[in-house]
N, C-alpha and C positions, 0 to 999 in steps of 0.2 A: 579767680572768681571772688566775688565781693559779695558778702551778705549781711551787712551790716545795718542794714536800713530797716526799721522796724515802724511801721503804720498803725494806729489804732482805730478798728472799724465798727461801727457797727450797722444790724441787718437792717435792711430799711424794707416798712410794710404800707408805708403810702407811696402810691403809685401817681402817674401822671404830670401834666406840666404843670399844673397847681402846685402840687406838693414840692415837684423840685424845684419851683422859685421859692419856695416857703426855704426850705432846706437851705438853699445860699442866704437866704435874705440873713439866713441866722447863723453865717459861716460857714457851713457847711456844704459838700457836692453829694452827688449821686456819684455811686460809683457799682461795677459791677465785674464780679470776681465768676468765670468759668472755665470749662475743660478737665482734662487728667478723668474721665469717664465720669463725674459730676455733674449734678444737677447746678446752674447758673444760679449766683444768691445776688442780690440786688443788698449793695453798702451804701452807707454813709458816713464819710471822711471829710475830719477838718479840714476846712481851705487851705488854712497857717499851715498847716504839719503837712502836707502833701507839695502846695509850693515852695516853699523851705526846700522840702528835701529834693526838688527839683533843680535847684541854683548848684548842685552838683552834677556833673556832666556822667560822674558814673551810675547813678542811680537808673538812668534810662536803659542799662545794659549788666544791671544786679540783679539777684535775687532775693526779693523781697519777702520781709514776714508780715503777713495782715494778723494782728491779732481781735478774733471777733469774739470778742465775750473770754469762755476760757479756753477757745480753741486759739491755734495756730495755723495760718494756711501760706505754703511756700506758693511766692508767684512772681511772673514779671508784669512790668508794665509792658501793654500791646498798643492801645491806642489814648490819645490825650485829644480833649475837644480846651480848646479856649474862646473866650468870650471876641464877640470878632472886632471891637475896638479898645475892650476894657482891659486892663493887666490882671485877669482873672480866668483863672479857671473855671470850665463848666461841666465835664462828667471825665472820668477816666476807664476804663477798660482794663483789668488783670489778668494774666492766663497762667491759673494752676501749673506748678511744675512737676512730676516726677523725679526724684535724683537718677532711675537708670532708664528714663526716655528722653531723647534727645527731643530739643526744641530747637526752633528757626528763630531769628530776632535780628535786629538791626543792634552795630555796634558803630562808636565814631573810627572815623581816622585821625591817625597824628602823624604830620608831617615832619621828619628828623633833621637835622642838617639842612636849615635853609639856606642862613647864611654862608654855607661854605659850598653848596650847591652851584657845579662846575661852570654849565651851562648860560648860570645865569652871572659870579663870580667872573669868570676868565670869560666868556663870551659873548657879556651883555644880552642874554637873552631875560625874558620873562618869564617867572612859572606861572602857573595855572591851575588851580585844584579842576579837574574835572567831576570830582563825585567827595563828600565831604563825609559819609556812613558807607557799612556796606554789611547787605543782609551774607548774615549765617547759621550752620548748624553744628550742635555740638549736646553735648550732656553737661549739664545745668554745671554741674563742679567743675567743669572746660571753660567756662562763660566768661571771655576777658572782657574788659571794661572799655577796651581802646586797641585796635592793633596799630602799629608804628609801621611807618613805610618810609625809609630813607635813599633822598633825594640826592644825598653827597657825589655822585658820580653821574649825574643823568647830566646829559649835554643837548645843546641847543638842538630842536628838531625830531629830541627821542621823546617817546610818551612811557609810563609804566602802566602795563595793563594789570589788569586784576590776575591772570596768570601766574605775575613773577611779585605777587604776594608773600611773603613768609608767614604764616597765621602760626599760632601755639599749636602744640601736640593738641590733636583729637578736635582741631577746630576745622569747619570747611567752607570754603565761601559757595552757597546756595548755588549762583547761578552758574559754576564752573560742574556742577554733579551729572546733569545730565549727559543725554547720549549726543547733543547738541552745544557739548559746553565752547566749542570754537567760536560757536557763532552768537556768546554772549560776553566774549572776552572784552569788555568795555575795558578804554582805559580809563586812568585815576588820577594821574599828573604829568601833566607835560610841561617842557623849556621850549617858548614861542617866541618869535621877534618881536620885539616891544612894537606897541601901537606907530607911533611916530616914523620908525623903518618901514615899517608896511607899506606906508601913505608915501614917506617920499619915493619910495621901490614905486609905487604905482604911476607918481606923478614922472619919474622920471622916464618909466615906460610909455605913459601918454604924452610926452615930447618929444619920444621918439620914435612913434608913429606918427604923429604931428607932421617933422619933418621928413617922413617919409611919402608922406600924402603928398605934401607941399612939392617933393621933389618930382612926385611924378604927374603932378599938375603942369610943373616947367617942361617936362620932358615933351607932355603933349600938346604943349605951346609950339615948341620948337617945331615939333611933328607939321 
């Protein structure tokens, strides 16, 4: 778990879309920190210091300190809005953590042994990321940054479901818990026939009905 990322907030008490264009125009976002049996407190966070600390891929799957005033509040980031053509941020969303209640949150994947990856290595196949996160649960101090899913042996035609996952001690991936987890076992990566095999696989199979047409066209000539 990583908790190194430290935020400075403070509470914001003008409300509405006035104020929060006011709030960016001046660098700053809306932000709002709830949960852990708390009451929801409405922040405001520098633009700079929050995207900054986004240009690292683990902060989205850390645990953060907001510090408001002279308090301290452990959280994760839950949801981010961006501005929808501008390279800006427009509100974020925190969720208080407990150290001994577990939380659910989304973590990256990383792909290991590409280049040596069988399938695609020894028999010219393609990989595939099927799902590039994947939600789970754990207690805040479990919270990896990244689980690794290695590809070294998967061969052309096999997929890796969420199943045959290795996650850390005391982590679980969400969708495998329930009394239904068979029927959510997506997979995560597969070794597919490159594009170009596909297509001549098909053309070649459309000449050869082609000629099959054609021959029993003749036959009914003969007829």
């Amino acid at each position: 778990m990583s908790d190194s990322y430290t935020l400075n907030a403070e509470v914001r008490k003008d409300m509405g879309k006035g104020a929060s264009r006011r709030l960016r125009h001046e660098g700053n976002i809306p932000a709002v920190i709830y949960g852990a049996g708390k009451p929801s407190v409405a922040l405001t966070i520098k633009h700079d210091d929050l995207f900054h600390a986004l240009e690292n891929e683990a902060f989205y799957s850390s645990i953060v300190t907001l510090k408001v005033g002279k308090k301290k509040e452990k959280a994760i980031l839950k949801d981010l809005q961006r501005h929808p053509w501008k390279n800006l941020l427009s509100h974020a969303d925190f969720l208080r953590v407990k150290m001994d209640e577990e939380i659910t949150t989304t973590v990256p994947l990383h792909f290991i042994n590409v280049d040596a990856c069988e399938g695609v290595k020894m028999q010219g196949g393609q990989l595939t990321h099927l799902m590039s996160d994947v939600e789970i649960t754990c207690l805040p101090a479990d919270l990896p940054e990244f689980i690794d899913i290695d590809v070294e042996k998967l061969e052309l035609g096999e997929t890796i479901h969420l199943s045959k996952i290795i996650t850390p001690d005391g982590v679980e991936i969400s969708a495998l818990s329930g009394p239904d987890a068979e029927d959510h076992d997506q997979g995560v990566v597969a070794v597919i026939k490159k594009k170009a095999e596909i297509e001549e696989t098909e053309e070649s199979e459309d000449v050869a009905e082609g000629e099959e047409s054609d021959e029993a066209g003749e036959d009914a000539d003969k007829e």
